[in-house]
N, C-alpha and C positions, 0 to 999 in steps of 0.2 A: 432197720428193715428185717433182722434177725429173727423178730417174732412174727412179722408175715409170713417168713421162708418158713420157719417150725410147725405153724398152725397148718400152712397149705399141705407142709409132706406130710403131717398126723391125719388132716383130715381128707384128703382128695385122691384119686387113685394115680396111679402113679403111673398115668400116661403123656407125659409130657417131660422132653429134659429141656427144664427150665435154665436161663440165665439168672446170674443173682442181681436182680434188679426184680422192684415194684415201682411201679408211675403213679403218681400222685393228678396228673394234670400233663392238659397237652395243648398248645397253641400254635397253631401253623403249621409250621413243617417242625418242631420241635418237641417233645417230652422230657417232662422231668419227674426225677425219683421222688421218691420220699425224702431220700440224703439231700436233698437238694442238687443232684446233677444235671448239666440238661445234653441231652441226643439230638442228632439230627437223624430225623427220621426216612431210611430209604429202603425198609417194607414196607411202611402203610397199612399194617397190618396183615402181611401175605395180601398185595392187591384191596382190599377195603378200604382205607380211610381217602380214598382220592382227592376231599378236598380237602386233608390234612385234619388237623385238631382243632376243634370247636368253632368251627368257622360259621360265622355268620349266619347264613344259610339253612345249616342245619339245626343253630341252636332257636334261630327264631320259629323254624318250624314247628320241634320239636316242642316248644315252649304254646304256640297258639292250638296243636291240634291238643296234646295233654290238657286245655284247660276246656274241651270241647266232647271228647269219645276217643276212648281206647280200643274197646273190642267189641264186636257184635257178631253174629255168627255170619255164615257164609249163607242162612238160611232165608237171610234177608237182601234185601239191594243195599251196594258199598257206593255211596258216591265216589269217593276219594279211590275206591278202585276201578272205579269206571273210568275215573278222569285219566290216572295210569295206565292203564289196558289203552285206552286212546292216543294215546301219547307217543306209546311202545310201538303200537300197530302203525301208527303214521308215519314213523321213523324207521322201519325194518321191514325187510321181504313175506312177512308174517299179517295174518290175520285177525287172530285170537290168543289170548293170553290165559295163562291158570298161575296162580301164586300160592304159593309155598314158602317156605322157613331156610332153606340153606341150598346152596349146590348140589348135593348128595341127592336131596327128596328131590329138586328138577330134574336131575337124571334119573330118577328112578319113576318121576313122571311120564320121561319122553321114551322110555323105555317100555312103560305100559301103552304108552299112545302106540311105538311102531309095532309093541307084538299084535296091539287090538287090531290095526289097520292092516296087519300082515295077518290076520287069522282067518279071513276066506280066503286067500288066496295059498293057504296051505305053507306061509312061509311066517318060520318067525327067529331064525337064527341073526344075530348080531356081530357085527366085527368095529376093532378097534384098534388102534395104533400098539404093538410095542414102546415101552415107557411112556404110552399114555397114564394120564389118572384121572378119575373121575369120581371120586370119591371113596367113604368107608363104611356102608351099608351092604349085606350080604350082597345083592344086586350088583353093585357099583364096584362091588370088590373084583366081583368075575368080568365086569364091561373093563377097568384095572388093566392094564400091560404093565406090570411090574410085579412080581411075584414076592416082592420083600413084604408088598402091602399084603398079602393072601397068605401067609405063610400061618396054620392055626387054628384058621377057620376055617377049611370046606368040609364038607364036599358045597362046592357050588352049584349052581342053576346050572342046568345044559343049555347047552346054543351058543355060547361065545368063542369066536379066537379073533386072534391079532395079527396086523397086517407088520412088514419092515414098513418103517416112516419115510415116505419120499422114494417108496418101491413099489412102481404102477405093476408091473408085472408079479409078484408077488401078491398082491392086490386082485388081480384076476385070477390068481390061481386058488384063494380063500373065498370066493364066492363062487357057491351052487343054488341050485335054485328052490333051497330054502330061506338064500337069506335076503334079510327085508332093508336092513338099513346097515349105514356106517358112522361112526361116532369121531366126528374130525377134530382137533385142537389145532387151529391153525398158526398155534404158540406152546409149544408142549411145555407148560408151567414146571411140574415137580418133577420132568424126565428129564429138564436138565437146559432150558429154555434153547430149544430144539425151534428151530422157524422152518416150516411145509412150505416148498418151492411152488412158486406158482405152476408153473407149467405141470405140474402133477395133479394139483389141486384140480384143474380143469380138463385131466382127463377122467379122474374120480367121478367129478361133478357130469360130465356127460355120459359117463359109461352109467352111475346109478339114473339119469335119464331114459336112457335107450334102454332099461333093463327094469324098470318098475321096483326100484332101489329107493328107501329114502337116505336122504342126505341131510343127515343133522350134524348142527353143531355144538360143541360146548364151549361157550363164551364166559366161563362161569371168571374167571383171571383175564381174560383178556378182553371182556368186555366194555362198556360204559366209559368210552374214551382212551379209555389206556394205550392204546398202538397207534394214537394220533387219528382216527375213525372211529365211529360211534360203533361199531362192530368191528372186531379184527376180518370178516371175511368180504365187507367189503374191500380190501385191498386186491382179492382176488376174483373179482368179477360173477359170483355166484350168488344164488337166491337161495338158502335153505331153504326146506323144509319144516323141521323143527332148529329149536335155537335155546339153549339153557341160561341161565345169567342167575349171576347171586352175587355173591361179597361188594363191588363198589354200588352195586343198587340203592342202596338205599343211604351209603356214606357211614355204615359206623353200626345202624340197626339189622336184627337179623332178615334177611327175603331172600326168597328164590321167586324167579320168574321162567315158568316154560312159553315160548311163543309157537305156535305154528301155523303153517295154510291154513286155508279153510276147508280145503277134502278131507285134511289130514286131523283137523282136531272135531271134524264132525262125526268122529268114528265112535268118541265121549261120550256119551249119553247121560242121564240122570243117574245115581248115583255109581259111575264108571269108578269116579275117583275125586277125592275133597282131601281138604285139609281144616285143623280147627283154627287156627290160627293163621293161616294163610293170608294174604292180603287186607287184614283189617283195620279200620280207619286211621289206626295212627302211622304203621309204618308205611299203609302206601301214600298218604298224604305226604310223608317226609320224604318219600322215592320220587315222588312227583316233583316239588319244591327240588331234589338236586338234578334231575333228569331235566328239567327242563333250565336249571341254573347251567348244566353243562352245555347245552345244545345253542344258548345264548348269549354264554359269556365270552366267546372265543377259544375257551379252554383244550379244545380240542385241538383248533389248531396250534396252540402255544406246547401240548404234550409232544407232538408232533415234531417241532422245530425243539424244545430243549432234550426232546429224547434223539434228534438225529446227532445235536450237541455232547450228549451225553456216549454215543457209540464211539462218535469220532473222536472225543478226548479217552476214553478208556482203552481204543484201539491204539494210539499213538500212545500212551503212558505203559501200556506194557509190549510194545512191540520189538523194545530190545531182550525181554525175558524170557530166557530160556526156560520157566517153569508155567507159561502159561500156553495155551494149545491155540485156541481162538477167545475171540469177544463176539459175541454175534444177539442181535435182539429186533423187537419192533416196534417203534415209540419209546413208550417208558417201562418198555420191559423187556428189559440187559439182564446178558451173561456171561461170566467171566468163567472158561473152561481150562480146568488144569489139569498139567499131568499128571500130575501125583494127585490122589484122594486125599493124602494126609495134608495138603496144601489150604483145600478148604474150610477144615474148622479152624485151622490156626490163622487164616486171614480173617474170617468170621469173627472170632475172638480175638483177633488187635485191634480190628475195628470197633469192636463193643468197647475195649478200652480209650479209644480213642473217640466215644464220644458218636460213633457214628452206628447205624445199626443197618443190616443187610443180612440177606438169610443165605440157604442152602437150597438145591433144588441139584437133586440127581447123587451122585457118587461124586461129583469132579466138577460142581458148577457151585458159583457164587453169583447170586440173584441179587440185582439191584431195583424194585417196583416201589418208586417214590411217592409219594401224595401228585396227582395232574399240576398243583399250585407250583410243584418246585421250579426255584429260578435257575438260572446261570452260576449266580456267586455259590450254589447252593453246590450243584455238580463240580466246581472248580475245589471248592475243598474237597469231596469225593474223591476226586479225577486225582489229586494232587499226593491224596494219602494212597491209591495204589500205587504211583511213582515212586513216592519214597521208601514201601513196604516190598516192590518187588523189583 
């Protein structure tokens, strides 16, 4: 693998600190290198591969629509995006759908929907969580509650601050009446898998009610089954507005999905906003094919029941360590919070040695977001190597 590692750092810029590994191949819940080692896989690709590696599903998909049509422009009718957009709508608080290429361009979608919807009424200021993140496009940098990600590039857009996470009053005191909307993560991914109390949640939710507020989400990590619900915010009894979604959409291709009412995305108009690539025949035909495998297979409920598996064995394996702070997650997306920062690369990297892979997320979090497929036996070697590591 030596001369993958040399060619990528001669040729590729030098934004990523890579592990020394290449993947050759992936099957289920597993990857293997080049060297021929194999991982059990418990990022999923940060939240994407949800139904693990080459599964079925995807690959028959991706095999019948490839021999069919790849692209066509947005100029014309998408059947296979129509069939998607129906699918999405009938399963979510939402009416209309626009498709896009990653999480970044959905948020920066729903972000041109709240300013357009917020521009006669004189309002178009933004608010979002501290250690939120929402992407890395100028836009997305300043919607961002983390200032390590914006450190370089501003000056930003005007209109944005951030609220404390789970601080209703704080919350009321950052909105005047410019502003239009608020940007929820009802699972705070890279800030450190941070979970929003319900009873917060629903006074946000009524206070942007009673106040001609919208109430967006970004489902963009938490979405497509992963917190044991087809959307993280049904846990909390609330209708968005708008609704972002990207990484396990499509199981592995790239999409963003923005969903919203129908007040709210009829503000759109003919050429408001497009993409070229956005929704076209091949990757939403393969969005379709696992959107509709998740919502049928039981999958949803099984994330559910092996992600409450997975809290309760990670809570009890380190609950005699004095180096770990809490375990706290929703479905199949855990996080293990320590005290020491220096804690988490060096668990991160025994684990990679050992065969198992898990990310980062925050200064003091180790992130566990498995493929939906993972089973029991699958967590038990997990669960087992933090025991014996902490």
């Amino acid at each position: 693998m030596d001369s993958i590692f040399k060619k990528s750092d001669t040729y590729t810029m030098n934004t990523y600190k890579r592990f020394k590994v290449a993947f050759e191949r992936g099957r289920g819940m597993y990857l293997y290198s080049y060297d021929g080692r194999k991982y059990l896989d418990f990022l999923a690709g940060i939240a994407v591969n949800i139904l693990g590696h080459s599964h079925d599903v995807v690959v028959s998909a991706i095999k019948e629509q490839s021999e069919k049509l790849l692209h066509v422009s947005n100029l014309y009718y998408i059947k296979e995006q129509a069939d998607l957009a129906e699918l999405l709508v009938k399963h979510s608080s939402c009416d209309r759908a626009f498709f896009c290429n990653s999480g970044a361009e959905a948020n920066e979608t729903a972000l041109k929907i709240a300013r357009k919807w917020g521009s006669d009424k004189g309002k178009y200021k933004i608010l979002s969580f501290k250690n939120s993140f929402h992407g890395r496009t100028i836009a997305t940098l300043a919607l961002t509650g983390q200032t390590k990600y914006q450190e370089g590039f501003g000056p930003f857009p005007e209109g944005f601050d951030y609220v404390e996470f789970n601080n209703f009053e704080d919350f009321t005191k950052k909105v005047d009446d410019k502003t239009v909307a608020i940007f929820v993560e009802f699972v705070q991914g890279e800030g450190g898998i941070n979970v929003a109390e319900k009873g917060f949640i629903e006074k946000v939710y009524e206070f942007c009610k009673a106040n001609d507020m919208l109430f967006v989400v970004d489902e963009i990590q938490s979405g497509m089954g992963r917190t044991g619900r087809l959307f993280a915010y049904e846990h909390y009894g609330v209708e968005p507005d708008i609704i972002t979604l990207a990484k396990g959409i499509a199981a592995g291709l790239p999409m963003g999905v923005v969903l919203a009412k129908e007040d709210v995305a009829g503000v759109m108009g003919f050429g408001s906003h497009g993409s070229t690539f956005g929704g076209n025949p091949f990757v939403s035909f393969v969005a379709y094919k696992v959107l509709n495998f998740v919502l049928n297979s039981g999958l949803i409920d099984h994330a559910r029941q092996v992600g409450d598996y997975l809290l309760n064995g990670l809570k009890d394996a380190t609950k005699d360590s004095d180096k770990v702070e809490n375990v706290e997650g929703l479905g199949l997306m855990v996080g293990i919070k320590f005290k020491d920062k220096q804690m988490v690369d060096e668990i991160v990297n025994r684990a990679f040695e050992n065969g198992i892979l898990v990310g980062k997320a925050g200064e003091r979090t180790v992130r566990l977001e498995p493929p939906l497929i993972v089973e029991k036996a699958h967590v038990d070697e997990v669960v087992d190597f933090f025991r014996r590591n902490l």
